[in-house]
N, C-alpha and C positions, 0 to 999 in steps of 0.2 A: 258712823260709817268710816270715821278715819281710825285708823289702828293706833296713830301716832298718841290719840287724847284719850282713848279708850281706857275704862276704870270695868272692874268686876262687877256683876250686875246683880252680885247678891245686896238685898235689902240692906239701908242703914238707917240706922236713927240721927233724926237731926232735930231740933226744936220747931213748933208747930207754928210759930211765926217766922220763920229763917225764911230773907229774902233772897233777891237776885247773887247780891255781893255775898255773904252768908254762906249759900251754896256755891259762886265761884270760890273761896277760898276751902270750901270741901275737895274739890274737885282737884284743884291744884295740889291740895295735900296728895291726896292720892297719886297723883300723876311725878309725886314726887319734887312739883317746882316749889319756888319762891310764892310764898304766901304774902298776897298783900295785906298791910296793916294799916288797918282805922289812924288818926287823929289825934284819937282818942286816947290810944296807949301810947303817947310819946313822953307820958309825964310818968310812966311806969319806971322803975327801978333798969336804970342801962346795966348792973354789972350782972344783972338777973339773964338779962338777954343777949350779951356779948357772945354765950358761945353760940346761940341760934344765929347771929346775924354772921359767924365766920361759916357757918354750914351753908348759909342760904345764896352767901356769892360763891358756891362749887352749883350750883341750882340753875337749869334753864328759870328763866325772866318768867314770872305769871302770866296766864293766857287772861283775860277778859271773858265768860262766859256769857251766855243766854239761855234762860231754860224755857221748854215749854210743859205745859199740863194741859194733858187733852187737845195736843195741836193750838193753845192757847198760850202765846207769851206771858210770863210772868212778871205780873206786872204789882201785886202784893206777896201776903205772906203766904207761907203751901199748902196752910190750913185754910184759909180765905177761897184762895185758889180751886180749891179741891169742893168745899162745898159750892161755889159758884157754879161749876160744873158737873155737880150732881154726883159726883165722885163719892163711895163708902168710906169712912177712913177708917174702918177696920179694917180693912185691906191694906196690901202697900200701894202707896199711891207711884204712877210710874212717872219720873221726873225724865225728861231727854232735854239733851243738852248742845252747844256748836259755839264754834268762837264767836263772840259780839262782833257786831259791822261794827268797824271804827267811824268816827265823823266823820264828814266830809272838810279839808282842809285847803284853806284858798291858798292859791299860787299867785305868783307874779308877775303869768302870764295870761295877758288879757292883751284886746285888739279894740281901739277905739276905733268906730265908724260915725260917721255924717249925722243920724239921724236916728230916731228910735229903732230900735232891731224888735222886731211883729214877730218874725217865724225863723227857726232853724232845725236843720236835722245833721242826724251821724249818721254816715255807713261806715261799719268797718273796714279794712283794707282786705281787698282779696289779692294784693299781690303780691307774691311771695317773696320773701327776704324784706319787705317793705315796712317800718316800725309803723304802730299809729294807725289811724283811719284819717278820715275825710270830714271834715266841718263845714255845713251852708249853711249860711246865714239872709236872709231878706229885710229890706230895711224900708222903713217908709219913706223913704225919697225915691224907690223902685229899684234902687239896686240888690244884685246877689252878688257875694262874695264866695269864693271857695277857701278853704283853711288845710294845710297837713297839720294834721295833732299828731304830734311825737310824745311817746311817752314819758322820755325822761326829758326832751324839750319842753320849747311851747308852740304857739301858733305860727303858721308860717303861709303869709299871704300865699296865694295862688295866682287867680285871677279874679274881676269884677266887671260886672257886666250893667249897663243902666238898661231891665228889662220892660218895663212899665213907666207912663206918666204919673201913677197916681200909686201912693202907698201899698206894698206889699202885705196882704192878710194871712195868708196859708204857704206855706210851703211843704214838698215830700222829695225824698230824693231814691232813688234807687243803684244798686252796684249794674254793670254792663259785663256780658259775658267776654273775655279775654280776647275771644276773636274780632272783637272791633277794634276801630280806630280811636276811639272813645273810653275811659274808665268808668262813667257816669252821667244817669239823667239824673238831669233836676226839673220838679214842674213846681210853678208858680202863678197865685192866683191874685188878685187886686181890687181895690178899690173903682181903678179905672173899669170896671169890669171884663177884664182881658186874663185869659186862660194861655199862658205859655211854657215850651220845654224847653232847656238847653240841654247841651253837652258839655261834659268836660275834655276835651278833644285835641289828644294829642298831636302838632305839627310833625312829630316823627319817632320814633320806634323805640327813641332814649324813656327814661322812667324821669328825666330829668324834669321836676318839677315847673321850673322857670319856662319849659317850653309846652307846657298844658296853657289851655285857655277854655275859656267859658264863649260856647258859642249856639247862636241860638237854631233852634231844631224844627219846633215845627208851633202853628199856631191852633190856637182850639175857639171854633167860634158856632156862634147860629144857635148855641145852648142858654148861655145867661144873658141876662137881661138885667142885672143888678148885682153889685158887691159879690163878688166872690171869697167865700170865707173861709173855706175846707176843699182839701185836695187829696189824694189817696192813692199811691203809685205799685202796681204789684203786675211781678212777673210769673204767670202761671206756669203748671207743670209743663205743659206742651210746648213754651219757650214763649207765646205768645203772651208782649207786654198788654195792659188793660189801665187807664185811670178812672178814677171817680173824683166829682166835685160836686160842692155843695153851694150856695147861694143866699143871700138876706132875703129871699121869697121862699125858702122854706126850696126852691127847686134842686133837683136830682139830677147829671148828668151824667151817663158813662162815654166813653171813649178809646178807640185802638189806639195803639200808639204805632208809629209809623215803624219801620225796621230799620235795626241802627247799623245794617251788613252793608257792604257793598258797594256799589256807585259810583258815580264822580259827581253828584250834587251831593258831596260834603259826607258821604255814607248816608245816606238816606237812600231806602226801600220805598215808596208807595205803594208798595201790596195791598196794604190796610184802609186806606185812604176812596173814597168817595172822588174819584178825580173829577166826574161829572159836576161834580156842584161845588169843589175846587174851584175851575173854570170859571162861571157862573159869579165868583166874586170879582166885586169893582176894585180898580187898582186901587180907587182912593180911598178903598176900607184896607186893601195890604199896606199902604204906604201909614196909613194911620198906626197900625199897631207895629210895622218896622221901625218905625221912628227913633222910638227911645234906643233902640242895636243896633243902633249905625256904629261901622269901627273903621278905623282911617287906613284900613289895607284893602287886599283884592278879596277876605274871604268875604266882604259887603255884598257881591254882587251875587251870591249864594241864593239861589229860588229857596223862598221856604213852602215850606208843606203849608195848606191848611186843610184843618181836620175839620168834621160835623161829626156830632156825636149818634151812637150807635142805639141809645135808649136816652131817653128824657120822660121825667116823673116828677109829677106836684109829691114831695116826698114830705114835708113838712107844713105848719100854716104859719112857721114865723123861720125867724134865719138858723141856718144849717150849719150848728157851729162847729161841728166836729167829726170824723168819719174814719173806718180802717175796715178792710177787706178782713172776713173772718178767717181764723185760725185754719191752714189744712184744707181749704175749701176750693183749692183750685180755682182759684177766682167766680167758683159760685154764688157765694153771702156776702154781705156788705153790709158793717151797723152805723149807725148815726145817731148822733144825737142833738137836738133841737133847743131853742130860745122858747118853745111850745111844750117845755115839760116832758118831752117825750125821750123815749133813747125805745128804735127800733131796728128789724135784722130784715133785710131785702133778699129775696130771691133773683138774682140778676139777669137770668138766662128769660123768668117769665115776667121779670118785675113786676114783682107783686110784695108787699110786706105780707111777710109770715111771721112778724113775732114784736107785738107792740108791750113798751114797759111805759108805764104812765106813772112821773113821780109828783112830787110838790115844788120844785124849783126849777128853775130855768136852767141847762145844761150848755156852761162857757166851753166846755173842754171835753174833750174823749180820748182816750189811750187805750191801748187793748194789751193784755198780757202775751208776752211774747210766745207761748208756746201753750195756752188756752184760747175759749172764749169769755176769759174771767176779764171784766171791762172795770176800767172807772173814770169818774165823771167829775168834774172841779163844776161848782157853784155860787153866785153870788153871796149866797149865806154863810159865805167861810168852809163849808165844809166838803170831803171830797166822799163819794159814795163809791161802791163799790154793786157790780152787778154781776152775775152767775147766768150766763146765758146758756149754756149747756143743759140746765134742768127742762126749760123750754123748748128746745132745738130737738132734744132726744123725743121728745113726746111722739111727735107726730110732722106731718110737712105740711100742715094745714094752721088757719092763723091760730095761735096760742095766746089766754090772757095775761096779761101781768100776774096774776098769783100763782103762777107755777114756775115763777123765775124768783130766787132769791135776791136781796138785795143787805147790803150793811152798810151803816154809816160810820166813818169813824168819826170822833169827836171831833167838833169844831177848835183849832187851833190857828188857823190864818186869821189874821185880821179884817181883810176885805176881800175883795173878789177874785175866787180863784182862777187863773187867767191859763193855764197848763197843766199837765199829766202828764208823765213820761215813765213808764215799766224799766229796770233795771233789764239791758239783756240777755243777762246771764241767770238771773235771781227769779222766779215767777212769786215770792212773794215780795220782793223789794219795789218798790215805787218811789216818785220826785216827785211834788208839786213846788209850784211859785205861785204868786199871789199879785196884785198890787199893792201888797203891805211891805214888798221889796221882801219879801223872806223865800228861802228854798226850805223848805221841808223833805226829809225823807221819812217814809212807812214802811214797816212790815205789817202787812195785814193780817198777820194774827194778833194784830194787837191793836185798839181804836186808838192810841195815843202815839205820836211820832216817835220815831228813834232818834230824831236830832233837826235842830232845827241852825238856819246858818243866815246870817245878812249878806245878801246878793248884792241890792243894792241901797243908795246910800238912804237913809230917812225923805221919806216925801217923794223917791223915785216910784216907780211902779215897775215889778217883777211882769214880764209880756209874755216868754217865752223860755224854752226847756231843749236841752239836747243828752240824751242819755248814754254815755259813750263809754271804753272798753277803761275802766279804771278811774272814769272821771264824770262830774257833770258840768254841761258848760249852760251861763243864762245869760239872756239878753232882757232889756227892759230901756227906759224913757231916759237913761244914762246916757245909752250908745255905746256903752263898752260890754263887749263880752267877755264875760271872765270865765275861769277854769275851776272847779272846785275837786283833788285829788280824792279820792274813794275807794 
């Protein structure tokens, strides 16, 4: 699709074992670059090849290739390849081709915090002229931090807020449309089993970082009753915001979220909100969960919201480790996936499951493709699985079994429990895991074996969390530093 790389697409002959490398150095021929060379011929006659190598520096630099067969990365030779796939090879077999992902490369910007970091998320920046996006992170001491990620920078504190008593499990964040006072929610969920929102809330109308702050928005209560593990933040078509969280009881809550327009209680709307049964709470349960957001100025004295949730559902029968609003769904669908083996898709408007996958392992983690229902799942077996919810979905609106939803595993290559998932947001075949074996792994799902694997953290740490960002991926884990890895 790019002109720039593009070769004539009349057949050629190449050798029926010629791999990856093989055919990138075909391709380069053609393209007229610098071909790279093997090793292997360095012990070749130099005065053989002196006048190739003065040709070769008037040569744009060799590109890196990847090819695929049958939408199938190539991962042997084209004869392997080709019968693998059931491909004739009387035929010409059709090879397609794109530059290789480069590794991901560590930088030497990273932000040491307090405590293990459990959860973080990226939004990209919606302001304009503004480099970079937005980095939150959650730590188990209960703090959230905000970050500017600059692209040719690095991290750049914001603000930190102590949101909870008891370690942070789930984080989501979402962007704010421009007309508020605010650039961003963040919801956070805990150990202490406390469901909360901030803001990132600017004190005045500059873009000047220094004067944003993390401030908290509204409380979510009357739903869990244990560990809260999974949280899920989506602004629907209609503008009306919606969360979901999940729970170590396998429970399901939804919730409105409050409106961030207007007011003089901090921009805060009520529209959404339940104020009867608001009311109805005892100081000494708001004073309980205000506690850890006490700040030493006057916005302290800020009423916060609390919410009750709008649906509550026995959604699972063991903990609810993972969740994301379906693709395009105007906040109708919502999938999950379970410590019970399961990964299902909820109908939210009737709540009800309409589409149950029942596998063989327990489901740590869930990420969903940015711009599908194409899911995948991290598991204690090392391995991370990959789900096609779309086969299912399309059938009918009535519940559907597991065998009419495809499923692939790619090989096991983490070493121990896979602890994150994180979709590339640009890429719908590119994916991140992390592990507790301290590794970041990146996939291309057309192919079961990684495209590069990288040490996060140090030996003996545990890999916790994943953030998937415009150029970069950032991890946290049992270190406490978060690091940046360029991509």
């Amino acid at each position: 699709q790019d002109d720039t790389i593009r070769i004539p697409s009349e057949p050629i002959a190449v050798p029926a074992d010629v791999r990856r490398k093989g055919l990138s150095a075909v391709v380069n021929h053609l393209l007229d670059r610098k071909v790279p060379k093997d090793k292997d011929d360095d012990d070749d006659d130099e005065d053989d090849s002196s006048d190739e190598d003065e040709d070769d520096e008037e040569k744009l630099p060799a590109i890196p290739f990847d090819f695929l067969v049958n939408d199938r990365l190539l991962r042997t030779g084209v004869e392997a390849a080709a019968r693998r796939e059931g491909l004739s090879l009387e035929n010409a077999v059709v090879v397609q081709y794109f530059p290789a992902r480069k590794a991901p490369e560590g930088t030497d910007e990273s932000e040491t915090l307090p405590d293990w970091i459990s959860a973080m998320s990226y939004e990209k920046n919606s302001e304009s002229g503004v480099d970079g996006g937005m980095l939150f992170t959650g730590v188990c001491d209960g703090s959230v931090s905000a970050y500017r990620c600059s692209k040719e920078g690095g991290l750049k504190s914001i603000s930190t807020v102590s949101a909870h008593t008891g370690p942070i499990k789930c984080l989501s964040s979402m962007t704010i449309p421009s007309s508020s006072s605010a650039s961003h929610l963040i919801a956070t969920g805990s150990m202490d089993q406390t469901l909360v929102t901030h803001t990132l809330q600017s004190k005045s109308k500059s873009d000047d970082e220094m004067k944003k702050k993390l401030t908290l928005h509204a409380v979510y209560g009357g739903g869990h009753f244990n560990s809260i593990g999974s949280v899920a933040l989506l602004r629907k078509s209609d503008g009306e915001a919606i969360m979901a969280s999940g729970d170590w009881d396998g429970g399901l809550c939804f919730w409105k979220i409050p409106s961030l327009s207007g007011g003089g209680d901090g921009g805060m709307n009520v529209d959404n909100v339940d104020a009867g049964k608001k009311k109805q709470k005892s100081k000494k349960k708001r004073r309980t969960v205000e506690e850890p957001v006490e700040e030493s100025d006057d916005e302290a004295a800020i009423s916060v919201v609390e919410v009750q949730p709008f649906s509550t559902i026995r959604a699972h029968n063991s903990n609810l480790s993972g969740l994301s609003f379906g693709y395009n769904s105007s906040g109708n669908t919502l999938l999950t996936g379970s410590w019970d083996h399961s990964v299902k898709v909820w109908d939210i408007e009737k709540s009800d499951c309409i589409l149950t996958l029942n596998g063989a392992r327990v489901v740590t983690s869930l990420g969903r493709c940015h711009n599908s229902d194409v899911v995948a799942t991290g598991h204690p077996d090392c391995t991370v699985r990959l789900w096609d919810m779309r086969t299912g979905m399309n059938a009918s609106n009535s519940k559907q079994s597991s065998t009419q939803v495809s499923d692939s595993i790619l090989k096991p290559s983490h070493k121990s429990w896979v602890s994150a998932v994180e979709w590339s947001p640009t890429d719908p075949y590119v994916l991140a895991s992390t592990s507790h074996d301290g590794t970041v792994k990146m996939w291309d799902i057309r192919s079961s074996l990684p495209l590069h694997t990288i040490r996060a953290q140090p030996k003996g740490q545990k890999g916790l969390c994943l953030a998937y960002g415009e150029g970069a991926i950032y991890s946290g884990g049992s270190d406490c530093i978060v690091r940046k890895f360029a991509c």
